[in-house]
C-alpha positions in Angstrom: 49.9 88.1 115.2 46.3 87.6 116.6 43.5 88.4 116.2 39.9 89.4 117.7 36.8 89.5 116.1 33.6 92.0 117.1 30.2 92.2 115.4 27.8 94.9 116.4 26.0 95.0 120.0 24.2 98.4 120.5 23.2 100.9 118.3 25.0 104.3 118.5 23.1 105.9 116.1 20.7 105.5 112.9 18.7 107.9 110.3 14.8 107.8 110.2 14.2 106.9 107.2 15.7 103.3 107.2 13.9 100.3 106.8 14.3 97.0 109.2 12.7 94.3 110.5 13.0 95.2 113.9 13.8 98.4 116.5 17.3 97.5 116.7 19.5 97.4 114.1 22.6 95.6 115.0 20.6 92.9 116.0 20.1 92.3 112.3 23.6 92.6 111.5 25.5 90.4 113.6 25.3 87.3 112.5 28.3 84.7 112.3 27.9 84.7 108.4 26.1 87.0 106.3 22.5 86.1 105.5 22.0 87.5 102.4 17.8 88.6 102.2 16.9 86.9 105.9 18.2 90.2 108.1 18.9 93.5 106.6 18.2 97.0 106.9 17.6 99.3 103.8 17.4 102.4 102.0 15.1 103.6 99.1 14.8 106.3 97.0 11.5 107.5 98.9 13.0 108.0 101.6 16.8 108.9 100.6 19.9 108.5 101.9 20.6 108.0 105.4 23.3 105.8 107.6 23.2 103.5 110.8 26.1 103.5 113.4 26.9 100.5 115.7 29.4 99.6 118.8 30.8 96.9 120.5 30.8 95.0 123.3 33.8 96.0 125.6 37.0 93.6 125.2 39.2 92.7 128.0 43.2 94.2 126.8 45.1 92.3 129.2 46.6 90.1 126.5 47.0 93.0 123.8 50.7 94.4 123.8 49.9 96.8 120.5 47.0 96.7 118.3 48.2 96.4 114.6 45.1 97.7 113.2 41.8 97.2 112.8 39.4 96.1 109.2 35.3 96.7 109.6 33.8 94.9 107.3 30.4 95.3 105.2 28.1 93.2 103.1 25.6 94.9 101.1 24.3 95.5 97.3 22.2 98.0 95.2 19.8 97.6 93.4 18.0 99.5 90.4 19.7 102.4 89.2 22.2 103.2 91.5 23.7 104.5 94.5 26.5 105.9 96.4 28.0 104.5 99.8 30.5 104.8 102.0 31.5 103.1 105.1 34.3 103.5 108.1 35.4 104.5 111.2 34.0 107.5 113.5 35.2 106.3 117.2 37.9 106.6 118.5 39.4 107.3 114.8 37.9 108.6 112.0 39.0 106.7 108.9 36.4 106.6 105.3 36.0 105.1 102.5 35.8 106.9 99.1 32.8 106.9 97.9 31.6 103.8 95.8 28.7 103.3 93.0 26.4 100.1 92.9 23.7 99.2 90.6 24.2 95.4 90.9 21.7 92.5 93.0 24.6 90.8 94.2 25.7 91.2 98.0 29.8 91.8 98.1 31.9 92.4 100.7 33.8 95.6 100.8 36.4 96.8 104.2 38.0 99.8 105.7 41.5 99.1 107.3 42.4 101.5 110.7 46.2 101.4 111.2 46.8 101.7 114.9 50.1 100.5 116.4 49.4 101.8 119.5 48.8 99.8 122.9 45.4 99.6 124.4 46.0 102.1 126.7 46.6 104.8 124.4 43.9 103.8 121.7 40.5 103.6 123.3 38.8 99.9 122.3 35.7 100.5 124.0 34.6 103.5 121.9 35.2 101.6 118.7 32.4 102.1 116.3 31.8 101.6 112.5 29.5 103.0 110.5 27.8 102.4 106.7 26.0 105.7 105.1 24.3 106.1 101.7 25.5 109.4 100.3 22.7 109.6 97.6 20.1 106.9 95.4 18.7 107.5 92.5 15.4 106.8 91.3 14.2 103.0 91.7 16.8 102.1 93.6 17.5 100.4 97.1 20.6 99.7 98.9 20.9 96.8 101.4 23.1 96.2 104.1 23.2 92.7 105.8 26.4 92.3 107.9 28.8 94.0 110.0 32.0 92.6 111.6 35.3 94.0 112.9 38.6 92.4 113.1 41.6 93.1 115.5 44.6 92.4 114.6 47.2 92.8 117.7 50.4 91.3 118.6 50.2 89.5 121.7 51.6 90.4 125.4 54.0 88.0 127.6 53.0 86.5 130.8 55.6 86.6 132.9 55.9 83.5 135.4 56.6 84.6 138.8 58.1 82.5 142.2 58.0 83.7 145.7 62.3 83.7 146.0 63.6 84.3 149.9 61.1 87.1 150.6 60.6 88.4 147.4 58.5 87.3 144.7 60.3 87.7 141.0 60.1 86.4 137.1 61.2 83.8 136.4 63.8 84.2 133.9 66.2 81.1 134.8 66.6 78.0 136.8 67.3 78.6 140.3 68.7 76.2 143.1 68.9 76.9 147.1 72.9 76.3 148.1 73.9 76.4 151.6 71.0 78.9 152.4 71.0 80.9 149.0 69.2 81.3 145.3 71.9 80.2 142.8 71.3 80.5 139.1 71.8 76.9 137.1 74.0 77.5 134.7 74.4 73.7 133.6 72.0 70.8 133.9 73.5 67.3 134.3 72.1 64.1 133.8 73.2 60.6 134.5 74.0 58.0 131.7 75.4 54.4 132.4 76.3 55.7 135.7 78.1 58.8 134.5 76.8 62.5 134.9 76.9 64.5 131.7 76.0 67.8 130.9 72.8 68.3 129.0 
């Protein structure tokens, strides 16, 4: 199994009423480690709830027999009162969380999972999205969302070797030897020891 990781590039789509440090909001999520306080975006009870959905950058299948599935995950915490999140999927699947409750200042790390088994050309990669909404906040409260990152698992494709043979080119799948003008499979290698040829 391997594997492939994404963190956000573009922004699909966000409410109004979050708050960030900057116009773009994956920017602030896409660190290699989550950051904790240093990037983030929010929501407060003034303004209510709201979400932010983000893409990413397009990945080159070529190696990618069948992707296993796929796990978005998201660091965030609550604080105050409490709030409800969820978090997920839209593109080119839909998949949700349930709906979870916070009221806690420390930033944990919750995940969707996407089973797939499908091959890249029947699940579209490069409309993969992931998205984190607040469903409600209550009074005094903020949620804040630091980090974003997606993982592909996939199991991997075989490169074939191939060899121009007479005036075809094939895989390699054996040993080949030219004999008196033609392509003979090697069925035994031989190798010789104290001036004796043994089979190896």
């Amino acid at each position: 199994m391997a594997q492939i990781i994404l963190r956000p590039s573009r922004d699909i789509s966000r409410s109004s009423n979050i708050f960030s440090s900057g116009n773009r909001v994956f920017s602030l999520l896409n660190e290699a480690n989550p950051d904790g306080d240093s990037t983030f975006v929010s929501w407060n009870e003034t303004a209510g709830a709201g979400h932010i959905r983000v893409g990413f950058d397009t990945i080159d299948t070529s190696k990618i027999k069948k992707i296993t599935n796929i796990i978005a995950y998201f660091t965030y915490r609550h604080n105050g009162y409490g709030s409800n999140v969820q978090y997920g999927f839209i593109q080119p699947t839909y998949a949700q969380s349930g709906s979870h409750t916070g009221a806690t200042n420390a930033y944990r790390t919750s995940s969707q999972q996407l089973t797939v088994n499908k091959t890249p050309a029947e699940f579209n990669l490069s409309s993969l999205d992931a998205y984190f909404s607040v469903t409600s906040i209550e009074v005094k409260s903020t949620v804040f969302l630091t980090h974003i990152y997606v993982v592909i698992n996939y199991e991997e494709a075989l490169q074939e070797l191939w060899a121009n043979i007479g005036d075809a080119s094939r895989p390699i799948t054996s040993q080949l030897v030219k004999l008196d003008g033609s392509w003979r499979t090697v069925t035994k290698t031989y190798t010789k020891v104290g001036g004796t040829w043994r089979s190896g």
